[in-house]
N, C-alpha and C positions, 0 to 999 in steps of 0.2 A: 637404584636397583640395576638398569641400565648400566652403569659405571662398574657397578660389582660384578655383574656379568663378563665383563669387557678386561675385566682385572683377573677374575679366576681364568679365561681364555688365554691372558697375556702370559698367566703362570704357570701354565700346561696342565691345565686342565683338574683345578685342587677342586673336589668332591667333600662336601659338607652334608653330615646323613644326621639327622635329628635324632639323639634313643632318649626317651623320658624327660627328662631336665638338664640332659649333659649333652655332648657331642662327641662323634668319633670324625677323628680325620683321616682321609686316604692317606698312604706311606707312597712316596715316590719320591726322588731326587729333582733339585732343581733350582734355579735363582730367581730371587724377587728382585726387581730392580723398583726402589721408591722413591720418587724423589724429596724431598724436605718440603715443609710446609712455605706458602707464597711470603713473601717479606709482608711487614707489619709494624705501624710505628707503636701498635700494640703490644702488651707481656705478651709474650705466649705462653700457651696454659701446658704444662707439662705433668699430666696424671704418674703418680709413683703407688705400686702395690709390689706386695713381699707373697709367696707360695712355693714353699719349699718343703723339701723332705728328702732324706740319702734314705731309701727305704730298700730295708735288709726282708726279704721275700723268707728266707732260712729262717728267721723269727715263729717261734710255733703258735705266738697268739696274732690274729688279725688287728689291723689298727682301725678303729670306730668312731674314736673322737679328735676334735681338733682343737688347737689354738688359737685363738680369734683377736685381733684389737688393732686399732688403727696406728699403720706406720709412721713414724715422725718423717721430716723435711730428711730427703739423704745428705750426707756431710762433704758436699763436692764444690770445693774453691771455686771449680771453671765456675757455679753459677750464683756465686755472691758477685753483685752488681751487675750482672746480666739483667737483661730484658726479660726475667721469666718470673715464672707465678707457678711454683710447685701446688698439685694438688696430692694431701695424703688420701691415698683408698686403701681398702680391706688390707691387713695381713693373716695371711691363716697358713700354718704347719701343723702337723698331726703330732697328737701326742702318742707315740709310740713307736714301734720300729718295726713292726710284720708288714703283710702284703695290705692296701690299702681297702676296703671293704667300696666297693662303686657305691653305696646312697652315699657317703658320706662325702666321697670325695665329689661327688656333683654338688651338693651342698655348697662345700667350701668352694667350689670352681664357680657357683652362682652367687655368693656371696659378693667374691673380688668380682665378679659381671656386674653384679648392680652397683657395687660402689662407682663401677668406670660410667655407667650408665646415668647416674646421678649427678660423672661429672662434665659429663657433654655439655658443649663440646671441648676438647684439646686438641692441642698442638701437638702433640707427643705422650707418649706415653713412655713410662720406666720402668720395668720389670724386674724385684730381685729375686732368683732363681738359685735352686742347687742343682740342675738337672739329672737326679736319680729317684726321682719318684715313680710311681709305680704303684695304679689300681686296678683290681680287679673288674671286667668288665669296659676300663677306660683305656686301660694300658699308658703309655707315658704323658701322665696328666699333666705335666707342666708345659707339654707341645698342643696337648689339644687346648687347655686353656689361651696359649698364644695364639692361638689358630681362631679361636674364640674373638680374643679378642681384634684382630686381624680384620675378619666380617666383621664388628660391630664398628670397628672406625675409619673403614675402607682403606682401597690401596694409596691412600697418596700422605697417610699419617704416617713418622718414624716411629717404629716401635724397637726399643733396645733393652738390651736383657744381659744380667750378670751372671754368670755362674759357680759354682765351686769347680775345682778341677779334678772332682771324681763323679763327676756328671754325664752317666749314658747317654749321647745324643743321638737323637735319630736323623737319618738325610733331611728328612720333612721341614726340619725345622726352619733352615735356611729358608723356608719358603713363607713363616711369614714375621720374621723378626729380620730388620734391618740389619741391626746393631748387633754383633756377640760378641761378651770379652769374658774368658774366666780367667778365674785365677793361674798363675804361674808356678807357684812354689808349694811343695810338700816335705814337710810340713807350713803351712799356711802362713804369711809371715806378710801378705802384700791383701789385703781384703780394699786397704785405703785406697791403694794405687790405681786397682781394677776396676772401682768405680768411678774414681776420678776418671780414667780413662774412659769409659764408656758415656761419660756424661760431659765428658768434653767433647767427645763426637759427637753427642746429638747433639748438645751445642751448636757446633759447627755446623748439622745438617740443617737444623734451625736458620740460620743465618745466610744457609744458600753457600756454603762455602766447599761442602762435600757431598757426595750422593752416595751416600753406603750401599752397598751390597753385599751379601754374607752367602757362603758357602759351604756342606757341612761335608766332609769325607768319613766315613765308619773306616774302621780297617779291621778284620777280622784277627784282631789279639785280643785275649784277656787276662791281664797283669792285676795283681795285688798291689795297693797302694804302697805298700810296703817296700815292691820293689820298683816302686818308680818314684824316689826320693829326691828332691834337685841337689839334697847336698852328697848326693850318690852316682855315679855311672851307670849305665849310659845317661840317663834323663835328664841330669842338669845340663849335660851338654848338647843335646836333644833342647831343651828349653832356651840355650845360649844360642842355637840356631836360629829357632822363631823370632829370637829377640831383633836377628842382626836382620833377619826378612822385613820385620816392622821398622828397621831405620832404612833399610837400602833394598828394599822393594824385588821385584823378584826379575831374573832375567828376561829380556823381550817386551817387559810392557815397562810405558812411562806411569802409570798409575800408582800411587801410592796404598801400600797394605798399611791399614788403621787397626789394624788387630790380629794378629797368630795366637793362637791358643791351642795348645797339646791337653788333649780333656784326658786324662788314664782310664776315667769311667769306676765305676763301683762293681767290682767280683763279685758280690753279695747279694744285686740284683738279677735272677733270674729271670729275663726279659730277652724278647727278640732285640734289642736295639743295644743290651750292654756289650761293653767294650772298649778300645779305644781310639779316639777320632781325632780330627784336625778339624778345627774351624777356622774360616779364614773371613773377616770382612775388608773387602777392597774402596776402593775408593771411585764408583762409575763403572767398576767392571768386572762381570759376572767371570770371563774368562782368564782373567787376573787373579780372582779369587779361587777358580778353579785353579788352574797353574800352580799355585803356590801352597794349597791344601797337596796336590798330586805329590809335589818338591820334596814337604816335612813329610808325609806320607811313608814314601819313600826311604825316607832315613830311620824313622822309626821300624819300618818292616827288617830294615836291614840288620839293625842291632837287636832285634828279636829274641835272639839266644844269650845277650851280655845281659838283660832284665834279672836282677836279683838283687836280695835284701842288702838295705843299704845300711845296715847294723849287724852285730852280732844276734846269733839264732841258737835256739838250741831246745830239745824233747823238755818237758818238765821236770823229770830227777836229773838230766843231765845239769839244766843249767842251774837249779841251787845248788844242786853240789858245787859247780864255779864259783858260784856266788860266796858261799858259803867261806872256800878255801882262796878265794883274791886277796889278793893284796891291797885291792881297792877299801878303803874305812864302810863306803856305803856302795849297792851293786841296785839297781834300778831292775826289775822284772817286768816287763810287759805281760800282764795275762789276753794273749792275740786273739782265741780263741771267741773270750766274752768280752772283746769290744765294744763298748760304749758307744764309743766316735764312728763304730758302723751301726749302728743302731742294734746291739745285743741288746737282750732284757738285763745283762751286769748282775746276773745274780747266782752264778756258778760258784760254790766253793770249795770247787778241786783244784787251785794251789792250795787254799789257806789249810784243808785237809793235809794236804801236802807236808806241809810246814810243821802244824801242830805230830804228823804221824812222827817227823823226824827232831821234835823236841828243837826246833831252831831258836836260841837263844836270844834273837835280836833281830824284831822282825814288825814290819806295818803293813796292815792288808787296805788299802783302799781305790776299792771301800768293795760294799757288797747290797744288794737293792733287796729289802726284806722289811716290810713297813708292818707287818705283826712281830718281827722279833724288837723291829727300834720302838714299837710302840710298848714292848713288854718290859723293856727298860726304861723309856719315860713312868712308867709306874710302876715299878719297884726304884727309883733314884738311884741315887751315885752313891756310890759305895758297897749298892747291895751284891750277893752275889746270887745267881738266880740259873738256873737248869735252861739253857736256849737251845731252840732248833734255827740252825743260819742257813738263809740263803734254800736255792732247788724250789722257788714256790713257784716259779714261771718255766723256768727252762727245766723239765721234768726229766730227759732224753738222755742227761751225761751222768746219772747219778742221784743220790738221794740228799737229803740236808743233812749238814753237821749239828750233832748232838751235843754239845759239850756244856759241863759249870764255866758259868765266865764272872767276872769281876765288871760292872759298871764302873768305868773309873772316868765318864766324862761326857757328858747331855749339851748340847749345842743345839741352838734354835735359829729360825730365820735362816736358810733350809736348817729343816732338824736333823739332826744326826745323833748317832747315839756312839760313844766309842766304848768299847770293853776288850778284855785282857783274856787272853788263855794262856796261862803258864806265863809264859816271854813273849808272848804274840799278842798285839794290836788289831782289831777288827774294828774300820770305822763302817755301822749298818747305816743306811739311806732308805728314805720311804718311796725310790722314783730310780732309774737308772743315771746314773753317775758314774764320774770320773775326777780323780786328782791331777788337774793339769798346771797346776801351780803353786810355786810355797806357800804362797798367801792362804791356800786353802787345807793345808795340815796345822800352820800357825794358829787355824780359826777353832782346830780342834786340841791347841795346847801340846802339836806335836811340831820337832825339829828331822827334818827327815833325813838327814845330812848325820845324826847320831843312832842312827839304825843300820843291822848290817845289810839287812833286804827290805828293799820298798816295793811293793806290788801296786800297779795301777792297773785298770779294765781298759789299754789302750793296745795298739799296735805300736808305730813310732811315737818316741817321746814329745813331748808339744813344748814349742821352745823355751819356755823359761824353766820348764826341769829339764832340758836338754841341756843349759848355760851350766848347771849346778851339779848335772851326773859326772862321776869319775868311770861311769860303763853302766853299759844296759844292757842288755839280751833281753831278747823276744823270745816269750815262752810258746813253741808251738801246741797249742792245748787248743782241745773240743771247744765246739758250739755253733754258734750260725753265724759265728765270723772267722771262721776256720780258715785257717793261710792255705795248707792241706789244698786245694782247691779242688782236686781230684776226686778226694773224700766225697764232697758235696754232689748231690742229685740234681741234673739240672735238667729241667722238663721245658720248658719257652727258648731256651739262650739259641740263637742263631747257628748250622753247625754247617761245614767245618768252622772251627774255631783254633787257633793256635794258642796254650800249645795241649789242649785237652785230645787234639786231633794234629797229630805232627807232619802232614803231608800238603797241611791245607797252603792254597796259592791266592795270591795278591797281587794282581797287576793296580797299579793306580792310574797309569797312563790310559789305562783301556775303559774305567769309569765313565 
């Protein structure tokens, strides 16, 4: 206790206030310095748990329940033949995509507690993180759980943590996770890398060979993932910079940066902490790591007004009609609005209305989330043709359901799907929100999507192996609670000023 006392003092002062079963933690900026666990001709025990969620707040239903089961061994080379002894604990993500309802999410935050609890003692701990969760009452629950667990293993255990790179971080966080590394590329293409990296550095902390310290900078921008693309301007070269900081360190200090990370943050969470930040972890040195967060900081504010879509865009009649009239065989549609991949409910169907109003002769919708219409076709079968109402049964706000006679021409199981026909148009229905991120997953439904003139997916950017295979894609700017639109959107928590919802707002980084 003594110790813990001695360690929240060394940290500036982090305030731990008890509510029910959960915890909130004070917000302030600031560095933990930890150092690695003492040498040992023993494994050392390294606890690994999974708590994630991109949680879209704009969602009209609350998330209540969650996903529960034990994580396997993570898949990181640095620790085959190492001296270690992974322990799996708790993994829990919420099943759904609104704002996170507080009993629950204390639940699952005590869940991964007692699995860590059970597995006292470690050497380390391994966190995989998205960082854009967000509950009600808890606020950014994947900081207070770290913060959690912080107190439970004192100051002198490394604790490292992965994240996705549309992850809100708050300053806080640096304060009680060593280790940060998120991902690098959008769309998403290095998941393997990022944790090899992070687990080679604890590795190394393990061993006494480095003393991590992490730093978080906020920067008062709010970008759509959209326009912060690495195969796009400014950001990939924004992410080529961090790169070149993690090999050649930053000017003034001999310390070596073990991590730059450009988080974009998620638009979709309405939170005091969404946005976009730098995290830096250094190598011994808290002012290294500051330094070089200030650096990319900096670049990022700079290029502020270059931030835009790193594809073609266009209104929803504008871009079938493109579509419709290309010279491309097959034209890729994003529906932006009911994104999946930001946690939409996927059950909007105002393109497929779209489509059907203007009789498009050559067309695949997938998919659409409606598990009373796919259950109405598992029992009328294949072939039948049967009167369906699609889609509108969760996202009520943009619209009513489609009414139409359809054609069952195709029942797939293990997920179940149901596919049916209107006229020339393809609806694959889902009983759960989904997305088509891959050929594999039209082939499962007996389609080639490469022989269609419009393919519609519930995404934003394409996800790379239909990216490898489009001849052109546009992003359809269309409703919902993943609306690009940002403007559109009510934001009640989000931090302000904010750029560019408030166009006068200032950023010094030096002055942090």
């Amino acid at each position: 206790m003594i110790k813990r006392r001695e360690f929240i003092k060394q940290s500036g002062g982090m305030i731990f206030t008890t509510l029910g079963c959960g915890i909130t933690l004070s917000s302030f900026t600031g560095i933990c310095k930890v150092p690695g666990s003492k040498s040992s001709s023993a494994a050392k025990r390294i606890f690994t748990a999974r708590f994630a969620h991109e949680t879209n707040t704009f969602h009209p239903v609350p998330t209540t329940s969650w996903n529960f089961q034990e994580i396997g061994k993570p898949d990181i080379n640095a620790w085959n033949g190492a001296p270690v002894e992974v322990i799996p604990g708790a993994g829990a993500s919420p099943d759904g995509g609104g704002l996170i309802t507080e009993a629950s999410c204390r639940e699952a935050m005590n869940r991964v507690l007692k699995s860590l609890r059970s597995a006292m003692p470690v050497d380390a701990v391994f966190l995989r993180l998205h960082g854009a969760m967000f509950a009600e009452g808890v606020g950014h629950a994947e900081a207070v759980l770290t913060g959690e667990v912080r107190k439970m293993v004192g100051p002198e255990i490394p604790i490292a943590c992965t994240f996705d790179l549309h992850g809100n971080i708050p300053s806080r966080f640096g304060d009680y996770a060593d280790i940060m590394v998120g991902l690098k590329t959008a769309p998403h293409t290095d998941s393997v890398q990022t944790a090899e990296l992070c687990g080679q550095i604890l590795l190394d902390t393990l061993e006494g060979k480095v003393r991590p310290v992490s730093y978080v900078l906020p920067i008062p921008l709010l970008v759509q993932g959209e326009k912060a693309m690495t195969t796009a301007e400014p950001f990939g070269s924004l992410v080529e910079e961090a790169k070149r900081v993690e090999r050649e360190g930053i000017s003034g200090y001999k310390n070596r940066i073990l991590a730059a990370t450009l988080f974009v943050g998620c638009a979709w969470t309405d939170a005091p902490h969404t946005g976009m930040s730098v995290v830096i972890t250094a190598d011994g040195s808290g002012e290294a790591a500051r330094e070089a967060a200030g650096f990319l900081a900096r670049k990022i504010w700079d290029s502020r007004y270059q931030f835009d879509y790193g594809c073609e865009t266009a209104e929803l009649e504008e871009g079938v009609s493109r579509a419709l009239d290309a010279k491309e065989s097959t034209v890729f549609l994003t529906d932006s609005g009911d994104n999946v991949t930001a946690s939409t409910p996927g059950d909007l169907p105002i393109v497929l209305r779209h489509l059907v109003e203007r009789r498009v002769q050559s067309a695949i919708v997938a998919c659409i989330n409606d598990a009373a219409a796919m259950n109405k076709c598992f029992e009328a079968g294949e072939g039948s043709r049967i009167i369906l109402s699609i889609g509108a049964t969760i996202e009520k706000r943009y619209g009513t359901p489609l009414e139409s006679e359809v054609q069952v021409i195709r029942l797939v199981g293990q997920p179940k799907m149901a596919v049916v026909k209107i006229d020339a148009i393809e609806v694959i229905i889902t009983d759960g929100p989904s997305t088509f991120r891959t050929p594999a997953q039209f082939e499962r439904c007996g389609i080639d999507p490469l022989k269609r003139k419009i393919v519609v997916t519930k995404m934003g950017y394409l996800y790379p192996e239909l990216a490898k295979i489009s001849q052109r894609h546009i992003i359809l700017m269309t409703p919902g609670a993943g609306d690009m639109r940002i403007e559109k959107l009510t934001y009640t928590r989000l931090r302000r000023p904010i750029f560019p919802l408030d166009p006068e707002t200032k950023f010094e980084p030096d002055k942090i």
